[in-house]
N, C-alpha and C positions, 0 to 999 in steps of 0.2 A: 589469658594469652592474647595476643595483640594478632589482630586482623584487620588484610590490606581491603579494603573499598577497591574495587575493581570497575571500573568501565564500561557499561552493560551495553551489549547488544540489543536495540530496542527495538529493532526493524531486520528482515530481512537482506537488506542491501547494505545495512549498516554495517562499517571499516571503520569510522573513526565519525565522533561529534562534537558539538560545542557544548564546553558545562556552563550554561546561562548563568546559575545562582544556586547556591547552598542555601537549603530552609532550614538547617540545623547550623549552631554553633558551637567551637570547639572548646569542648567541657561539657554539651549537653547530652543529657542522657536520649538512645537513640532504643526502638521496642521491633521489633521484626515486623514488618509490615508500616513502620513509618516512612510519611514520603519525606526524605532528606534531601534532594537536590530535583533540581531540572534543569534536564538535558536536551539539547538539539539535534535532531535526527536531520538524517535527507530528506524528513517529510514535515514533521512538524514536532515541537516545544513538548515534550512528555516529560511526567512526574518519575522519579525512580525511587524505589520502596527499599528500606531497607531487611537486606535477610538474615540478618544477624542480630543480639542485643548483648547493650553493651554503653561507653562513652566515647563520644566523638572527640580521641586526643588528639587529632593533628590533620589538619587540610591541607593536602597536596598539592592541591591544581585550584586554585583560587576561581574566582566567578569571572565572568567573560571570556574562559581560556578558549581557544579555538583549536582545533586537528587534535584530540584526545583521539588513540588511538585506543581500537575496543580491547578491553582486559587489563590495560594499563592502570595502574595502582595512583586512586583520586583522595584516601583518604585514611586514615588507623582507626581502628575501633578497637579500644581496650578495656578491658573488665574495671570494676571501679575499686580506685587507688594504685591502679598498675600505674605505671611510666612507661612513657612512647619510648620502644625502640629505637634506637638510635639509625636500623638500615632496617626499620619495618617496610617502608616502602621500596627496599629495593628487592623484595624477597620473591616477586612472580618471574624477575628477568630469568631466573636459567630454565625454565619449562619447558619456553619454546625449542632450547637449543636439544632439550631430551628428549622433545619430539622429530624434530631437525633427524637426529642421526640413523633412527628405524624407520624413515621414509625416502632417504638419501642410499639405501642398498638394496633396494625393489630388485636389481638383475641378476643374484645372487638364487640359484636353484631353490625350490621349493625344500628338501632337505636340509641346506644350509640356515633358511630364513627362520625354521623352528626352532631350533636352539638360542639364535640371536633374539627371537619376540618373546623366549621367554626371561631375558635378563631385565630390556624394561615394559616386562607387561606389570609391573607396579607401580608404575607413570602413574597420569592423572587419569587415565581412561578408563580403568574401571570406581575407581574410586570416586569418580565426580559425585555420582546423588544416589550412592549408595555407600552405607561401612559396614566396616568390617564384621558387623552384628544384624548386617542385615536390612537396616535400616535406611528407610529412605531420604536424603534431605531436599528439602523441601521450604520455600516461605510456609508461613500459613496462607496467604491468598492465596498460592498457587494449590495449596492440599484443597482449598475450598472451589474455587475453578473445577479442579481435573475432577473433584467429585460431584461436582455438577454437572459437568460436560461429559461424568461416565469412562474418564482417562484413566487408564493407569500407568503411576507415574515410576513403577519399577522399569518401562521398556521408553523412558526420558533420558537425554542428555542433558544435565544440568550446565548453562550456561552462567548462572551466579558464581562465586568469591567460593572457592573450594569444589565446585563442582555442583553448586547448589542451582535445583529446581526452581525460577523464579516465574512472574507472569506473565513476559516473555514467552519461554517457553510452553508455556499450557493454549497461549494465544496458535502458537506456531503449529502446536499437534493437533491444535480442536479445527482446523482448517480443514484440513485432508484426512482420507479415512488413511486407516494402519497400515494397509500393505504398501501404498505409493508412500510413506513416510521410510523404506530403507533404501527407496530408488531417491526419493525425494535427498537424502543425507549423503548417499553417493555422491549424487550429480554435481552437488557443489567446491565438493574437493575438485573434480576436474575441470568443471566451467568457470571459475575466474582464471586458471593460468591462460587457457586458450585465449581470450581476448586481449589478455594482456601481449600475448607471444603473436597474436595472428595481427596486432591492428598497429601498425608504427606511426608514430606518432608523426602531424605534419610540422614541415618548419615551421618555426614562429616567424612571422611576415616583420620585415623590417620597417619601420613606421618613422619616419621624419617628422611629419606633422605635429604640429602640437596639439596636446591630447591626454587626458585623466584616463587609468587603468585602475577599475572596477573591479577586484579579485573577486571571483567567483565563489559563490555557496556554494555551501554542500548537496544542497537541493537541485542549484542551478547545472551542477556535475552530474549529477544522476538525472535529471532531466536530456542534458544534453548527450552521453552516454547511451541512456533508452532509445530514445528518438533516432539517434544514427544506427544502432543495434537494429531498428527496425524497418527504415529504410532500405537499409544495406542486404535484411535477411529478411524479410518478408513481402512473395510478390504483391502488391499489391494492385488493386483496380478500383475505377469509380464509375458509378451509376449516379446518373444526377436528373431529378426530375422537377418540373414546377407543380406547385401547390396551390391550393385556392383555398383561403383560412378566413374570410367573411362568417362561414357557418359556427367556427370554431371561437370566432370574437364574438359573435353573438351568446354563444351559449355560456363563454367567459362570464360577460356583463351579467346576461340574466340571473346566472349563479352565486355571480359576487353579491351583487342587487340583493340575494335573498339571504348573505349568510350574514349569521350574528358578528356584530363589531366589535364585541368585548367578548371576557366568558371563556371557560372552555374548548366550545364550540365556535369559537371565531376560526377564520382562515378569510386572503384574498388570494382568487386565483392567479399566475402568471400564465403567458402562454406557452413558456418551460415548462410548466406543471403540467399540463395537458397534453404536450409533447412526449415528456416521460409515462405518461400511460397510454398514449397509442402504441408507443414504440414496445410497452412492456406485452401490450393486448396480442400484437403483430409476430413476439418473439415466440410467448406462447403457441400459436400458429405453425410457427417454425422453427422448430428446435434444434435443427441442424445450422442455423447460423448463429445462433448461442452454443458456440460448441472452440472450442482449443482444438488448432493442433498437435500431435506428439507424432516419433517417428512409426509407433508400434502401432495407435488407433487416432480418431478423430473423438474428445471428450465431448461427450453433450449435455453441459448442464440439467439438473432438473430445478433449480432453480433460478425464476426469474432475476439476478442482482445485476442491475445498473449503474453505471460510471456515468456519474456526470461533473464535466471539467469544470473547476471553478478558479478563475484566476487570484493569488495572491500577490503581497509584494515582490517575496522570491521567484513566484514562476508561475505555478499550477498543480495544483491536487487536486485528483476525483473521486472525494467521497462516494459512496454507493448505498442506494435507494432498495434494500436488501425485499425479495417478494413482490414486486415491483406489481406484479400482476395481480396480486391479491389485494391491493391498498384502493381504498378510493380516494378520490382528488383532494380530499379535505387534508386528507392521513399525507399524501405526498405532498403538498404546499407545505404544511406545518412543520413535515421531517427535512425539506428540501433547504426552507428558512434555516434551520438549528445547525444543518450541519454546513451548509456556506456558511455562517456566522463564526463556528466555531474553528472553520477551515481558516478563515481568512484570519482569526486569532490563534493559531498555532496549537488550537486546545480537541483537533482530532484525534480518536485511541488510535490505534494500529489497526484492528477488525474491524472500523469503519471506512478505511481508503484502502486496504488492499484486497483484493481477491475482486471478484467482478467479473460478469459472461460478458458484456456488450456496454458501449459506450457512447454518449451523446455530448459533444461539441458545441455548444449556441451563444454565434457571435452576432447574435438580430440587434440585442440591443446599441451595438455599434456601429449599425447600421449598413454593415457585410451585405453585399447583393451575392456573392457566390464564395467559395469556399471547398477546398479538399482536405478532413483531417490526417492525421499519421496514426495509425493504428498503434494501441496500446497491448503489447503483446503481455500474455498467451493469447488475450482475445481474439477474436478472430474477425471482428468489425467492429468501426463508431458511424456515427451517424452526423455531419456537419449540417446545423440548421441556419441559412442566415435569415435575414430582416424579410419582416411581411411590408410589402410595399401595392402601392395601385400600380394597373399595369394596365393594359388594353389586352384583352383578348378576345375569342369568337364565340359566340353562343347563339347555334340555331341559325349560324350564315350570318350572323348581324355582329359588329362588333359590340363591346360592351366594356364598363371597365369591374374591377374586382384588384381582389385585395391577395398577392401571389408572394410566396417564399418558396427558394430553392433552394431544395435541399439535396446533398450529396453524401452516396452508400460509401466507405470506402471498404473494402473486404482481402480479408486472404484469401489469393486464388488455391491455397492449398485444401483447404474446408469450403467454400463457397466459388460456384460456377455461377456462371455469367446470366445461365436463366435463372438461379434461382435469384441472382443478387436481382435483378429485375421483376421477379415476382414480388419480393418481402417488399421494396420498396413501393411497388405500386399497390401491396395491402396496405401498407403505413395512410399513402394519397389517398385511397377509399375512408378509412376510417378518420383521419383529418378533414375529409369535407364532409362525410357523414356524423360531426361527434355524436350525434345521440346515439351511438352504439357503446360508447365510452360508460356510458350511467348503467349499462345494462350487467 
């Protein structure tokens, strides 16, 4: 029987992506768990598996298509010596409309609305990744995931081609523990209408001049989207102190000077590197500024995970330095290289850029003397580092000169007060002029 190739939701914020390239061709045989295309998220270039087997009779949406909208039918997969239906791809359009009409009578008394849910309570809602025997569906990656991660994948929405459990989804529940996952499935039905209905859109500016129009990524959208999201709803405030990092470039050198240049055990330090483990050493410290707001409590990570921003062509993604507090400098240079490398090449998973307590910013190497970043929500602070420069300052009544970057707290006034944003950041200046606490 002929099956539509659907769409996948790769990302959390993903509505619609770009189909880069099919790695299957049509007539080839396809095995559950092969990766047949790659897709463009709003973050980056990910592989998509397929959860079906079967032959790839007929490609939909050809390579480079742009605005694939998620769920939309990219492909037929038909059993071998079947013939491609002639409206195989047109067979997911009426779904949404059977979902449409039992969410279109919400005002209708609680008495009325049980007789009505129970005409299409045979939709695709419970059927998705379970039948009618019980059974769960499931990729095989995803059965080996959720039993590694300890999931069980009876209390899953399946967002695959029938209602099927893919990796995705094993990615999405192994985040959060169980109970926030029926708050977590709520909330989104409500929270895209509201932005949409609360935020009207500005004129477009009338423009005379002559001038090329750039159309915007996908990335470029959710970047720009986040960022005003966050401005607009989060109060935010800056602490900003100078730094004296002479001690800190010393201990660089020394260290570089000692590590192996090839081998295993190679690494060179940066002063990023060094960064991200004060910063993790300082959160440790205080764990109330690694912490989310919510309207019910204030979350406080017990994990140290760091966002640090890495520019690409598109925009920026901030991979995350997972345990931050536990690694030593070697372990953080080597993981810090792999995944800007792979950032900058489209080839990050999804559990390595999202989730994250806290965030570092460092635009030193372009030579920034000061700087405020925008908080990346839930977070509830980043940290803007720029450029270590000579400066003059006083030491002992005498001037002197030394080697200073400033750096700026930016925080949620709703999780983080003004002494505390003032404390963390002057542990951080402690332990950057002191590093040898860093090795300890």
């Amino acid at each position: 029987m002929a099956t539509n190739i659907l769409m996948p939701a790769l990302s959390p914020t993903m509505t619609e992506g770009n189909l880069a390239r099919w790695l299957k061709k049509e007539g080839e045989a396809v095995k559950a768990g092969d990766v047949i295309a790659e897709i463009e998220t709003d973050k980056a270039t990910m592989e998509f598996e397929a959860v079906d087997e079967g032959i790839l009779g007929k490609i939909l949406v050809p390579d480079g298509t742009e605005g694939v909208k998620v769920n939309a039918p990219i492909g037929i997969l038909v059993e071998e010596g079947e013939e491609v239906p002639a409206d195989a791809g047109a067979a997911p359009k009426p779904a949404p409309k059977q979902e449409a009409a039992p969410e279109a009578k919400p005002a209708s008394s609680p008495a009325e609305q049980q007789p009505k849910a129970a005409a299409p309570a045979p939709e695709q809602k419970p059927a998705p990744s379970a039948g009618t025997d019980g059974r769960v569906f499931a990729s095989p990656l995803a059965r080996r995931m959720a039993q590694q991660a300890g999931i069980d994948l009876s209390g899953i929405q399946g967002s695959g081609p029938n209602g099927r459990i893919v990796k995705a989804d094993i990615e999405g529940a192994a985040g959060k523990p169980q109970p926030a996952k029926a708050e977590a499935g709520a909330a989104p039905a409500t929270a895209p209408a509201a932005p949409a209905a609360a935020a009207p859109k500005a004129p477009a500016p009338t423009i005379t001049a002559p001038h090329t129009a750039v159309p915007n990524s996908s990335m470029r959208k959710v970047i720009a989207r986040r960022l005003s999201e966050s401005k607009q709803t989060v109060p935010h405030f800056y602490v900003s102190m100078d730094i004296e990092l002479d001690a800190l470039l010393k201990l660089r050198a020394d260290l570089n000077a000692r590590a192996p240049k090839e081998g295993p055990g190679a690494f060179k330090l940066s002063v990023n590197d060094l960064v991200i483990k004060a910063v993790a050493r300082v959160l440790r410290q205080y764990p109330n500024v690694n912490a989310t707001w919510t309207d019910d409590a204030i979350i406080q990570y017990h994990d140290v995970d760091i966002s640090v921003a890495v520019s690409i062509p598109d925009g920026l993604i901030t991979p995350i330095i997972r345990k931050a507090d536990q690694k030593g400098l070697a372990a953080i240079s080597n993981e810090m290289k792999d995944l800007a490398a792979r950032a900058k090449s489209g080839k990050l998973k999804p559990e390595e850029f999202q989730g994250g307590g806290f965030s570092i910013s460092n635009m030193g190497m372009f030579g920034v003397r000061d700087f405020s970043a925008i908080i990346n929500p839930p977070q509830a602070g980043i940290l803007a580092v720029s450029a270590g420069e000579q400066r003059p300052v006083v030491k002992d009544g005498a001037l002197a000169i030394a080697t200073v970057m400033t750096c700026t707290l930016s925080v949620d006034h709703r999780v983080v007060d003004g002494a505390l944003a003032a404390e963390f950041i002057a542990a951080f200046k402690k332990v950057v002029e002191d590093p040898l606490s860093l090795m300890l």
